[in-house]
PDBQT receptor file of N, H, CA, C and O in Angstrom, charges set to zero:
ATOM      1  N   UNK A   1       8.190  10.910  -0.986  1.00  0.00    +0.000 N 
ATOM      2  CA  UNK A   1       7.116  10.780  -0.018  1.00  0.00    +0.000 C 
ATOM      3  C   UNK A   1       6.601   9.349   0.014  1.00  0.00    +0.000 C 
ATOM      4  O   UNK A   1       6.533   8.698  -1.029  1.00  0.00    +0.000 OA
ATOM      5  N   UNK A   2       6.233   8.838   1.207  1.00  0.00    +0.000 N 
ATOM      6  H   UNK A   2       6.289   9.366   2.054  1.00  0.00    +0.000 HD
ATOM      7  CA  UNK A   2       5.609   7.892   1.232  1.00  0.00    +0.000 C 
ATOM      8  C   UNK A   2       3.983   7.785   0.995  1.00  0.00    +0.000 C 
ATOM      9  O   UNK A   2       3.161   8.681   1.183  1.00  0.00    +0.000 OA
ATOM     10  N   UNK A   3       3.724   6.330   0.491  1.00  0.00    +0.000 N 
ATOM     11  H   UNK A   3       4.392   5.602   0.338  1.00  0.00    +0.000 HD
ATOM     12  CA  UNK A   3       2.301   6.076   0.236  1.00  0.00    +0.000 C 
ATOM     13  C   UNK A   3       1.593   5.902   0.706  1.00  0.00    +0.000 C 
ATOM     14  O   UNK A   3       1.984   5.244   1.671  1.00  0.00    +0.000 OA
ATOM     15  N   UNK A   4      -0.005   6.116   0.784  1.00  0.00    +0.000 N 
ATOM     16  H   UNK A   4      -0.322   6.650   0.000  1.00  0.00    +0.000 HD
ATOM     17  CA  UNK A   4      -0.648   5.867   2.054  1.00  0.00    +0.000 C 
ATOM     18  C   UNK A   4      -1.899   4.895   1.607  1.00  0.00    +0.000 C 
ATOM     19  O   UNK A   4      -2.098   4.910   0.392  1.00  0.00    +0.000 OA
ATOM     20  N   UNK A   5      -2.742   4.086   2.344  1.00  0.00    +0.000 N 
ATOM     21  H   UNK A   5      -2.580   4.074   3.331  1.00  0.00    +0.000 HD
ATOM     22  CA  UNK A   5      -3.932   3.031   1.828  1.00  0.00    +0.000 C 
ATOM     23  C   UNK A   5      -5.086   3.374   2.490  1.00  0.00    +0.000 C 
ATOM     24  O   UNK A   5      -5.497   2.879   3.539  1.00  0.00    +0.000 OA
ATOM     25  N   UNK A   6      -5.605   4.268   1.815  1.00  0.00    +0.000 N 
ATOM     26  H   UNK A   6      -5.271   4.671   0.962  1.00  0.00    +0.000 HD
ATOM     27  CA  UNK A   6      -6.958   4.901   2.196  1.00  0.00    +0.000 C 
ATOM     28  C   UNK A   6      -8.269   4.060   2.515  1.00  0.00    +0.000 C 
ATOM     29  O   UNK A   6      -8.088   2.889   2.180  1.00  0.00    +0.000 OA
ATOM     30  N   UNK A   7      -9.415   4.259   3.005  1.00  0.00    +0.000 N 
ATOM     31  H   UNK A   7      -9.561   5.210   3.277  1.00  0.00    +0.000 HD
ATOM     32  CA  UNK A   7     -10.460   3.326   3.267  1.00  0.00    +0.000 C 
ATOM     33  C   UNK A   7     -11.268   2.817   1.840  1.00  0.00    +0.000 C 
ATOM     34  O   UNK A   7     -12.242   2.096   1.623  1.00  0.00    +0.000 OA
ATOM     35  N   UNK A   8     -10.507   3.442   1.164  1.00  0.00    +0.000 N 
ATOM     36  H   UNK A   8      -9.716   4.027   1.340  1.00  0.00    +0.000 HD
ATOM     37  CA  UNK A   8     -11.177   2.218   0.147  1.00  0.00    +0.000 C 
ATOM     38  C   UNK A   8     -10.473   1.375  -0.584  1.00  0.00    +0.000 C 
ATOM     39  O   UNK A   8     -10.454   1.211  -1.804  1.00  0.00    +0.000 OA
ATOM     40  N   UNK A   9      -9.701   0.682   0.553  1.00  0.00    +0.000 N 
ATOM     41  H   UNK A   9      -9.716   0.815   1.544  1.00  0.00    +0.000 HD
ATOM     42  CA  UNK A   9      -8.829  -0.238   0.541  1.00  0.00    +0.000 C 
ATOM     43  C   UNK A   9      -9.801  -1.247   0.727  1.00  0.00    +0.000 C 
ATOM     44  O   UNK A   9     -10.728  -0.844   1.431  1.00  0.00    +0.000 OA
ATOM     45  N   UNK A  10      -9.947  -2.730   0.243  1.00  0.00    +0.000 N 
ATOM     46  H   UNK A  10      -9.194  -3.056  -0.329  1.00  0.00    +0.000 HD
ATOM     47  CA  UNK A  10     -10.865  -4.251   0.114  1.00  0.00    +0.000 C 
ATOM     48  C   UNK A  10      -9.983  -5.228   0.828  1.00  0.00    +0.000 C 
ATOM     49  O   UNK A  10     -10.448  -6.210   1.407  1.00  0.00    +0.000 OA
ATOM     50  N   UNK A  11      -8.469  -4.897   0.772  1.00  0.00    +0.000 N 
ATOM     51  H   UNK A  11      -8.092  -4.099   0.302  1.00  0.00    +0.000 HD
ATOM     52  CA  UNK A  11      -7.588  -5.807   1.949  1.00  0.00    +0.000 C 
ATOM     53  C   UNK A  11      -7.238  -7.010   0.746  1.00  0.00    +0.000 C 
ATOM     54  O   UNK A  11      -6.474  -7.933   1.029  1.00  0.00    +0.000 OA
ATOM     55  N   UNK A  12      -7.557  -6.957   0.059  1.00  0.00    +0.000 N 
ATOM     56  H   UNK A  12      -8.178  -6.207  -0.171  1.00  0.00    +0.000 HD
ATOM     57  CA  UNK A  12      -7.126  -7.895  -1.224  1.00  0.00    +0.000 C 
ATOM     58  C   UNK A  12      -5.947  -8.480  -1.604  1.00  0.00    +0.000 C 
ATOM     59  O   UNK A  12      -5.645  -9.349  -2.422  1.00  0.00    +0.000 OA
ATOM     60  N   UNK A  13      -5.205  -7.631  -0.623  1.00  0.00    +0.000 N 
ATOM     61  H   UNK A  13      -5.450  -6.925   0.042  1.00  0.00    +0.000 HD
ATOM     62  CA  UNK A  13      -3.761  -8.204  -0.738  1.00  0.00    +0.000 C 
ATOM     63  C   UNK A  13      -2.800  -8.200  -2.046  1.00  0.00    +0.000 C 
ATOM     64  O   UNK A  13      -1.690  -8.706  -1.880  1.00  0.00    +0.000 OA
ATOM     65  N   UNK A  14      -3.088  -7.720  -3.236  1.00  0.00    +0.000 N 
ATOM     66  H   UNK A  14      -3.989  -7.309  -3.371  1.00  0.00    +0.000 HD
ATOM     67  CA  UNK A  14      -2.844  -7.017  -4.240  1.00  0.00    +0.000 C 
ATOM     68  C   UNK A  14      -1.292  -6.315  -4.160  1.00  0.00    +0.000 C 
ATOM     69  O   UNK A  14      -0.228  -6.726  -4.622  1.00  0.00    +0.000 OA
ATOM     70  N   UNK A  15      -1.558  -5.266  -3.496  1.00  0.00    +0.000 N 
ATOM     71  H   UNK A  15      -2.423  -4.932  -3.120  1.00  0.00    +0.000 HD
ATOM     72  CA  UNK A  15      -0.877  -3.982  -2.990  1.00  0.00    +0.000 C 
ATOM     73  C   UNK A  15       0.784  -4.943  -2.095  1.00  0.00    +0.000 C 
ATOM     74  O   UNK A  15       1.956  -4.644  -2.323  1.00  0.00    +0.000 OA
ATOM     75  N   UNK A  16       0.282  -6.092  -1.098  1.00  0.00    +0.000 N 
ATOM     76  H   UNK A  16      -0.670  -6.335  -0.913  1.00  0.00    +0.000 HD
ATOM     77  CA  UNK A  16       1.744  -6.152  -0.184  1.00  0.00    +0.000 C 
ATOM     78  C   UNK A  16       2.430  -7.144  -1.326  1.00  0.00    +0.000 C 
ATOM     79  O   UNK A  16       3.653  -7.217  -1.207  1.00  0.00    +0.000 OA
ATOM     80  N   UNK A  17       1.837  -7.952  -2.458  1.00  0.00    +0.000 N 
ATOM     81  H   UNK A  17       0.843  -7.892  -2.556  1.00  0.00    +0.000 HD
ATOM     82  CA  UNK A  17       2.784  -8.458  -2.862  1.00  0.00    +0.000 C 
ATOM     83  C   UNK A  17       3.797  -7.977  -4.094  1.00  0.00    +0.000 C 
ATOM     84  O   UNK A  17       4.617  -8.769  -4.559  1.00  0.00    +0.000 OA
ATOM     85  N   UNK A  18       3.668  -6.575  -4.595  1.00  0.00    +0.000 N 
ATOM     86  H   UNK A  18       3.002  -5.932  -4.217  1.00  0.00    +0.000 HD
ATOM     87  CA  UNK A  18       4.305  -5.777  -5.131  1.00  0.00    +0.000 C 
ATOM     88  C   UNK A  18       5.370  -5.385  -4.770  1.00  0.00    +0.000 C 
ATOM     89  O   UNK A  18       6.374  -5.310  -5.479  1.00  0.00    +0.000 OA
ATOM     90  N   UNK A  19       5.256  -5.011  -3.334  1.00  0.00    +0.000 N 
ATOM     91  H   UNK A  19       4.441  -5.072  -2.758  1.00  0.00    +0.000 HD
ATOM     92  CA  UNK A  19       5.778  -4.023  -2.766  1.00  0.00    +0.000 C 
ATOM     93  C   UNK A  19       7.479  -4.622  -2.886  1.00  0.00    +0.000 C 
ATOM     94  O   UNK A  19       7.529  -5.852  -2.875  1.00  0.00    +0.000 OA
ATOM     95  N   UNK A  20       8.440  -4.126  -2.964  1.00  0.00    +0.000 N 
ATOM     96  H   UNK A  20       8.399  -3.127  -2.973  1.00  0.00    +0.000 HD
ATOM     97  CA  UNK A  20       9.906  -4.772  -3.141  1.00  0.00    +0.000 C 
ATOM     98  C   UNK A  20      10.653  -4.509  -1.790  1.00  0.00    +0.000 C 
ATOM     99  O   UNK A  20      11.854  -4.765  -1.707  1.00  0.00    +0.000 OA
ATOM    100  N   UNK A  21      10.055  -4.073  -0.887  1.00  0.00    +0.000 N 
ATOM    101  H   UNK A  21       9.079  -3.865  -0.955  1.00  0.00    +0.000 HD
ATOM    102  CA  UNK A  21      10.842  -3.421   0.443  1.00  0.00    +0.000 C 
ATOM    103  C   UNK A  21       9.620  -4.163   1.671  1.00  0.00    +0.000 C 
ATOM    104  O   UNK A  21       9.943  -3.802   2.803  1.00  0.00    +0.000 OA
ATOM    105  N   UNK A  22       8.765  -4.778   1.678  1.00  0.00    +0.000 N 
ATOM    106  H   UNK A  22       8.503  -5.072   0.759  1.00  0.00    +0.000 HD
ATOM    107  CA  UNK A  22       7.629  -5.518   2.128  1.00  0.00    +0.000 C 
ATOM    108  C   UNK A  22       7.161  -4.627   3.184  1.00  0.00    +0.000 C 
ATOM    109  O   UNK A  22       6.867  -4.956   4.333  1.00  0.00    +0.000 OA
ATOM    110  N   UNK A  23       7.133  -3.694   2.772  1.00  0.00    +0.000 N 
ATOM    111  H   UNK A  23       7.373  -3.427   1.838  1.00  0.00    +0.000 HD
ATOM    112  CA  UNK A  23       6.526  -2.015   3.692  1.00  0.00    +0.000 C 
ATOM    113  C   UNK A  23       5.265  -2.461   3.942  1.00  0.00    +0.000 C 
ATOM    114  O   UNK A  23       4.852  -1.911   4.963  1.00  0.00    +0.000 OA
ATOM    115  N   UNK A  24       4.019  -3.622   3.215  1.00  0.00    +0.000 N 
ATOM    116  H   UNK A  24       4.354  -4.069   2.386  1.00  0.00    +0.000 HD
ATOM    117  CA  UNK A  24       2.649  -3.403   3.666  1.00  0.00    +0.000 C 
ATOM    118  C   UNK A  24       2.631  -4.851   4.184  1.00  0.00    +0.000 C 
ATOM    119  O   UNK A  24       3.173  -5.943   4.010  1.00  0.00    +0.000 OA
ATOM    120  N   UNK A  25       1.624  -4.182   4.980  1.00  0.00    +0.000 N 
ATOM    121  H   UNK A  25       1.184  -3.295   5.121  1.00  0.00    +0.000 HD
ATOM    122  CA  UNK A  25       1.166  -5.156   5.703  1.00  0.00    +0.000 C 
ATOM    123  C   UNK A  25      -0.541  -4.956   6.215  1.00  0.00    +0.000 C 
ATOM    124  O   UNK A  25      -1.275  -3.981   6.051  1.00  0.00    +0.000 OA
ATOM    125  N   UNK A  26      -0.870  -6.498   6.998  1.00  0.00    +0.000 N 
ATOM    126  H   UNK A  26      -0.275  -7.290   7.131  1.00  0.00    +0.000 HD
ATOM    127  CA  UNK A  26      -2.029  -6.589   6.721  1.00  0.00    +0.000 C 
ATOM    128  C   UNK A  26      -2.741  -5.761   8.486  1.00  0.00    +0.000 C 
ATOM    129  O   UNK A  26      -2.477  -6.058   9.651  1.00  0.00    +0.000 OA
ATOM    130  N   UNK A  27      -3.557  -4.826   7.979  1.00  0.00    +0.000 N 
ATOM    131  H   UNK A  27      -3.772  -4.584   7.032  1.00  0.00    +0.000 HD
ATOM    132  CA  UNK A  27      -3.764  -4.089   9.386  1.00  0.00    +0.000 C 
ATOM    133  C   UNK A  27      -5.131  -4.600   9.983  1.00  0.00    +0.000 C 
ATOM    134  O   UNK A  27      -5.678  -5.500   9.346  1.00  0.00    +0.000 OA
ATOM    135  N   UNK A  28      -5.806  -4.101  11.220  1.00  0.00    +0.000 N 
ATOM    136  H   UNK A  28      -5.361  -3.370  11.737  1.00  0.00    +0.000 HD
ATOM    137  CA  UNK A  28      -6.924  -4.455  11.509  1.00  0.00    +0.000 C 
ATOM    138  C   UNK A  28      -8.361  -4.481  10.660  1.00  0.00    +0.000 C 
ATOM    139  O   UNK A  28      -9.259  -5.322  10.710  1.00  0.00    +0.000 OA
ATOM    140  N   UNK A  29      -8.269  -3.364   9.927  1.00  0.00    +0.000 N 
ATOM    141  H   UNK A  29      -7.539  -2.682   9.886  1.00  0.00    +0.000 HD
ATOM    142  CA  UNK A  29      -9.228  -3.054   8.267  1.00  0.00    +0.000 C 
ATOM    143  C   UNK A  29      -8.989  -2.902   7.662  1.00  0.00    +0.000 C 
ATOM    144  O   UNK A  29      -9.905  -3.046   6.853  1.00  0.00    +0.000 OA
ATOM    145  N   UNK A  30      -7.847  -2.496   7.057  1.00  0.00    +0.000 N 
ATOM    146  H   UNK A  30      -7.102  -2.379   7.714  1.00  0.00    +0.000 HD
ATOM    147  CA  UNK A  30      -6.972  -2.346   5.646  1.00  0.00    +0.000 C 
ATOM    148  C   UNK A  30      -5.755  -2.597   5.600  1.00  0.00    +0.000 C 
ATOM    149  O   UNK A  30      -4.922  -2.271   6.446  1.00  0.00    +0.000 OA
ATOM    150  N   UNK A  31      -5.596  -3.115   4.736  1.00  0.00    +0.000 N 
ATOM    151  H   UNK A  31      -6.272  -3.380   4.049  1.00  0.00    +0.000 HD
ATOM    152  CA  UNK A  31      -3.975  -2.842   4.605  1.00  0.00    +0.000 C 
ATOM    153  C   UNK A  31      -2.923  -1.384   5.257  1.00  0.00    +0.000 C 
ATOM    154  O   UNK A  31      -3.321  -0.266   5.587  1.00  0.00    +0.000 OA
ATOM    155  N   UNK A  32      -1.763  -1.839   5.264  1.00  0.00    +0.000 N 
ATOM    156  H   UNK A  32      -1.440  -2.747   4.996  1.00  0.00    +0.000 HD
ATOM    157  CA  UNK A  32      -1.194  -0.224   5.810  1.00  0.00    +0.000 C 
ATOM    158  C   UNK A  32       0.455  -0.487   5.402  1.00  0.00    +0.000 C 
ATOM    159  O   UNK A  32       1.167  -1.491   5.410  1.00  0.00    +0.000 OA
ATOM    160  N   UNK A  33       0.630   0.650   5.118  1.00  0.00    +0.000 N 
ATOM    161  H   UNK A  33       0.051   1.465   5.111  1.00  0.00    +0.000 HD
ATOM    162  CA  UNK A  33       2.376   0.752   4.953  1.00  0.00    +0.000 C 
ATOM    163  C   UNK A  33       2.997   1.316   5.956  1.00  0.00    +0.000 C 
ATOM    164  O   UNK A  33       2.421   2.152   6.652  1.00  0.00    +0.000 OA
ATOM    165  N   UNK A  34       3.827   1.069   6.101  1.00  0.00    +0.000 N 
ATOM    166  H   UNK A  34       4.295   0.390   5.536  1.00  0.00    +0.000 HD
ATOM    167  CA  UNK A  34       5.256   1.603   7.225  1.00  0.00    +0.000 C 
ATOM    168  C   UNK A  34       5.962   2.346   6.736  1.00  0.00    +0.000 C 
ATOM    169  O   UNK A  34       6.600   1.725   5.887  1.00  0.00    +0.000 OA
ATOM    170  N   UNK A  35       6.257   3.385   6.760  1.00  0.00    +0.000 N 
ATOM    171  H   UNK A  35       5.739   3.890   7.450  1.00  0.00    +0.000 HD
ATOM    172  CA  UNK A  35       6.256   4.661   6.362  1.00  0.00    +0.000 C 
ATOM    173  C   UNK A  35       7.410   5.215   6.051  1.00  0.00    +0.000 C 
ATOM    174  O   UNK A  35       7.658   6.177   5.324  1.00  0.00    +0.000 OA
ATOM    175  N   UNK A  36       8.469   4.141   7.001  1.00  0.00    +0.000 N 
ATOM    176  H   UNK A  36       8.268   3.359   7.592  1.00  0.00    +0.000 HD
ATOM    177  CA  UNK A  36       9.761   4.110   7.229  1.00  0.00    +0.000 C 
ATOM    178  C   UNK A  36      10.599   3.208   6.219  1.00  0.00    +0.000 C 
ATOM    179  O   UNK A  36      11.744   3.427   5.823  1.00  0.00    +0.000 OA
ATOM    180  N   UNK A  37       9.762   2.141   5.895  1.00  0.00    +0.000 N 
ATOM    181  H   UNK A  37       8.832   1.963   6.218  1.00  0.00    +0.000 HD
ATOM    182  CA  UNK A  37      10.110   1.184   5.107  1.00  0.00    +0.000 C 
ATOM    183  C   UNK A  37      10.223   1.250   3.266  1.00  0.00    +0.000 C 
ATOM    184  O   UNK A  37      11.014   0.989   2.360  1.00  0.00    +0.000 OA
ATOM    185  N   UNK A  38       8.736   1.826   3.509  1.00  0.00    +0.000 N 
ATOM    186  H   UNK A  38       8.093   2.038   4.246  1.00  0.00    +0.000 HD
ATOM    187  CA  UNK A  38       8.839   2.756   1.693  1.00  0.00    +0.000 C 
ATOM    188  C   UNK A  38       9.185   2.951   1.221  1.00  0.00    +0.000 C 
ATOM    189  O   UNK A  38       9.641   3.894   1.868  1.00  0.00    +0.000 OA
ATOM    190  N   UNK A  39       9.940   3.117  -0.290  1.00  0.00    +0.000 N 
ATOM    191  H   UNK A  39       9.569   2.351  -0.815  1.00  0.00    +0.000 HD
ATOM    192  CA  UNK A  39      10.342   3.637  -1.001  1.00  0.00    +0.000 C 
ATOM    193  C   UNK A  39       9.811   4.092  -1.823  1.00  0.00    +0.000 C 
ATOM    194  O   UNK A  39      10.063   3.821  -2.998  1.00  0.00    +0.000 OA
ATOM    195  N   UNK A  40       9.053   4.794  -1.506  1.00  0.00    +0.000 N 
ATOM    196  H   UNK A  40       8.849   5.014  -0.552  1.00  0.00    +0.000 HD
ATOM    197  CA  UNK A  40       7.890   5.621  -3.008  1.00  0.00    +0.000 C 
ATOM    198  C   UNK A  40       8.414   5.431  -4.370  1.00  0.00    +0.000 C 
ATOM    199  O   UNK A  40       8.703   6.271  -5.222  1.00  0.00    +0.000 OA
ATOM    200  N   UNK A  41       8.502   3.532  -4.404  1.00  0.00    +0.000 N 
ATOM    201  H   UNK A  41       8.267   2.849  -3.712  1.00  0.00    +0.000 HD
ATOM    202  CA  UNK A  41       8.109   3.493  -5.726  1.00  0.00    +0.000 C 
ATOM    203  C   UNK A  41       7.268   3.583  -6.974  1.00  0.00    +0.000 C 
ATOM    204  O   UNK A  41       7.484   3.922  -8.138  1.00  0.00    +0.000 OA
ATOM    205  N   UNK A  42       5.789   2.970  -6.003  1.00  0.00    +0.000 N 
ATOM    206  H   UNK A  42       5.613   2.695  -5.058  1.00  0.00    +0.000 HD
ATOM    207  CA  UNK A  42       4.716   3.226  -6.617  1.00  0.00    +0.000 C 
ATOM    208  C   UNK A  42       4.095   2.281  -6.994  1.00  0.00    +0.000 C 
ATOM    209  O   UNK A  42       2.955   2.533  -7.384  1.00  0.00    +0.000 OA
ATOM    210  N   UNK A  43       4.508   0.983  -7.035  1.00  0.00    +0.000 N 
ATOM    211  H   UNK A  43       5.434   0.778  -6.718  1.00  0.00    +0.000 HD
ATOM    212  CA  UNK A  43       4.836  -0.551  -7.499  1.00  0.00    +0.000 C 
ATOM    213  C   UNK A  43       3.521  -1.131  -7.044  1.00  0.00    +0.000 C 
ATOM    214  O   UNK A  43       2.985  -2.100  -7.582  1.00  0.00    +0.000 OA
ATOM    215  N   UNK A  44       2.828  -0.171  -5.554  1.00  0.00    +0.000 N 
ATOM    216  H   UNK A  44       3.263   0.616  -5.117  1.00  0.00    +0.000 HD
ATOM    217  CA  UNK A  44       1.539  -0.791  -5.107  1.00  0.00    +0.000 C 
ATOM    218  C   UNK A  44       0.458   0.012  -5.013  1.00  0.00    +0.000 C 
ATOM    219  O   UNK A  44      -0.602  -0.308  -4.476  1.00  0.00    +0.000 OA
ATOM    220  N   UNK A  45       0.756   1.293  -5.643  1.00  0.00    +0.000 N 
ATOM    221  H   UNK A  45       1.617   1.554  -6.080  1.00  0.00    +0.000 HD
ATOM    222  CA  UNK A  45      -0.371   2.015  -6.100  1.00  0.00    +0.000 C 
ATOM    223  C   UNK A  45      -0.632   1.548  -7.537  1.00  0.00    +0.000 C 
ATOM    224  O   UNK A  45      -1.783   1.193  -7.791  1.00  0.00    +0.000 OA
ATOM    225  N   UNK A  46       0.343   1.502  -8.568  1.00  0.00    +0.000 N 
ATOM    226  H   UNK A  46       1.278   1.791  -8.362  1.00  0.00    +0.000 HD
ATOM    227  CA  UNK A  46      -0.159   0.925  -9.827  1.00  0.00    +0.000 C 
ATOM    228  C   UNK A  46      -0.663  -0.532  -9.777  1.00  0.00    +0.000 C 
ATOM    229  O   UNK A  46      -1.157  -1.085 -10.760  1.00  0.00    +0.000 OA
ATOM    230  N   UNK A  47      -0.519  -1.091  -8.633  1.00  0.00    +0.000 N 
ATOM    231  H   UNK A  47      -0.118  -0.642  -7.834  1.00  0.00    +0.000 HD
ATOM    232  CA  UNK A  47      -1.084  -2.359  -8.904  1.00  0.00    +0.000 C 
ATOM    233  C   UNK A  47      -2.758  -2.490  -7.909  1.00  0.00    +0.000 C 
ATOM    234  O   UNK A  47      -3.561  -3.409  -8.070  1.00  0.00    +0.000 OA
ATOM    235  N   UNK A  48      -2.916  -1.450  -7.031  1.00  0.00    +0.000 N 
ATOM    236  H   UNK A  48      -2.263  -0.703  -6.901  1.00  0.00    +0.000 HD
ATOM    237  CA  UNK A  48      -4.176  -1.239  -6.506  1.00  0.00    +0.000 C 
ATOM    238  C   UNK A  48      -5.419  -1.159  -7.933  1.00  0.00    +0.000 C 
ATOM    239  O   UNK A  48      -5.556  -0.533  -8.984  1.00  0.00    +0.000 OA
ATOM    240  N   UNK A  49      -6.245  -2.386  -7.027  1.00  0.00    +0.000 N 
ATOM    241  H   UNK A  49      -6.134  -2.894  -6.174  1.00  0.00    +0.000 HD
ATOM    242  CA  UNK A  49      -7.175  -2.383  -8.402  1.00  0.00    +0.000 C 
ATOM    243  C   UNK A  49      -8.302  -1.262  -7.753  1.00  0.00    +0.000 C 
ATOM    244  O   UNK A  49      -9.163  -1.114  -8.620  1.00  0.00    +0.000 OA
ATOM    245  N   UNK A  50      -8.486  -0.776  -7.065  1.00  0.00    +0.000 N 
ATOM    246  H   UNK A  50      -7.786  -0.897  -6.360  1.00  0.00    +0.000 HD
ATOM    247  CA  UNK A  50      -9.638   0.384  -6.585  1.00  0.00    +0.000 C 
ATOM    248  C   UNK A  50      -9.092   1.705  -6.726  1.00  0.00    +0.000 C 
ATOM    249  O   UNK A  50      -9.886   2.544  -7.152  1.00  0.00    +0.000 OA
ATOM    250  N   UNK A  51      -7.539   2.215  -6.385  1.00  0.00    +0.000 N 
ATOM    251  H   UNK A  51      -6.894   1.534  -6.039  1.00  0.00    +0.000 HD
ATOM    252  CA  UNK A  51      -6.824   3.040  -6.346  1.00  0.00    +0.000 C 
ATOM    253  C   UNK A  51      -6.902   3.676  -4.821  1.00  0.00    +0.000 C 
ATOM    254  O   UNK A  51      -6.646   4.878  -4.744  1.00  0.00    +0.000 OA
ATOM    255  N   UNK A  52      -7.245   2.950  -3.560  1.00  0.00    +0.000 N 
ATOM    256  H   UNK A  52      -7.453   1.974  -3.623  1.00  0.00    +0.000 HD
ATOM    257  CA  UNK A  52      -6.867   2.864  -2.699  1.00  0.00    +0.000 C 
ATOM    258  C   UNK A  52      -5.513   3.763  -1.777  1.00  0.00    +0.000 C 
ATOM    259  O   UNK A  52      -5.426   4.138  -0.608  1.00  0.00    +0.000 OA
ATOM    260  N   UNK A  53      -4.765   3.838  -2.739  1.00  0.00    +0.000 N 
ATOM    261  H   UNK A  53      -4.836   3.533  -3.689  1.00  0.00    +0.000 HD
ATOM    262  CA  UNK A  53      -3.042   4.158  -2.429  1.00  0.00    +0.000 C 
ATOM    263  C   UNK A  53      -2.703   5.233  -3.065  1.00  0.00    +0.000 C 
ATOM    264  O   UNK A  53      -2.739   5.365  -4.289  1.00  0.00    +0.000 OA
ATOM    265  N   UNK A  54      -2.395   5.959  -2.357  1.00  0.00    +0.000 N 
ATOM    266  H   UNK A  54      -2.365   5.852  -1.363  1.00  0.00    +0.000 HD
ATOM    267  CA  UNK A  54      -2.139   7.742  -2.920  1.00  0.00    +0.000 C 
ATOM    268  C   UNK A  54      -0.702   8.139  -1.889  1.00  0.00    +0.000 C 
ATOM    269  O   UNK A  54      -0.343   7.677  -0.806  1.00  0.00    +0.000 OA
ATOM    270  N   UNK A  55      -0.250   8.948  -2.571  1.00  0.00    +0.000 N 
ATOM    271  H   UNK A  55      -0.541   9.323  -3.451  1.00  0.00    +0.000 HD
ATOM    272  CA  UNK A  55       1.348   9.605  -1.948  1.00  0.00    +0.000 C 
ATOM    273  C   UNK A  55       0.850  10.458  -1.097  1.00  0.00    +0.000 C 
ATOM    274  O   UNK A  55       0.004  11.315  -1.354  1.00  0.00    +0.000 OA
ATOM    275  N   UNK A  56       1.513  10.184   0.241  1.00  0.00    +0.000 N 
ATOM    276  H   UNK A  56       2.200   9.488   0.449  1.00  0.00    +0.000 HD
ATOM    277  CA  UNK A  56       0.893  11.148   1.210  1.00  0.00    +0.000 C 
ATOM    278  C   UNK A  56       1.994  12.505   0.832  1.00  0.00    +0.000 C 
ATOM    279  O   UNK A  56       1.868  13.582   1.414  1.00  0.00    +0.000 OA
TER     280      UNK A  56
């Protein structure tokens, strides 16, 4: 499953430079992943410092 960046996302930018497949990107208020691109590694939920990022 892919990951998702909930609103208590800070946009910190944290999260897209993990990512190994560059699935995130920077959206109008939060960050956001492409859903298609993902590989539910997890690489940018463990590195979310709020915990923001949950497996949809």
């Amino acid at each position: 499953m892919a990951y998702v960046i909930t609103d208590a996302c800070v946009s910190c930018g944290t999260c897209a430079g993990q990512c190994p497949t560059e699935a995130i990107s920077e959206g109008d208020s939060i960050y956001v992943i492409d859903a298609d691109t993902c590989v539910s590694c997890g690489s940018c939920a463990d590195a979310c410092p709020t915990g923001a990022i949950v497996e949809e």
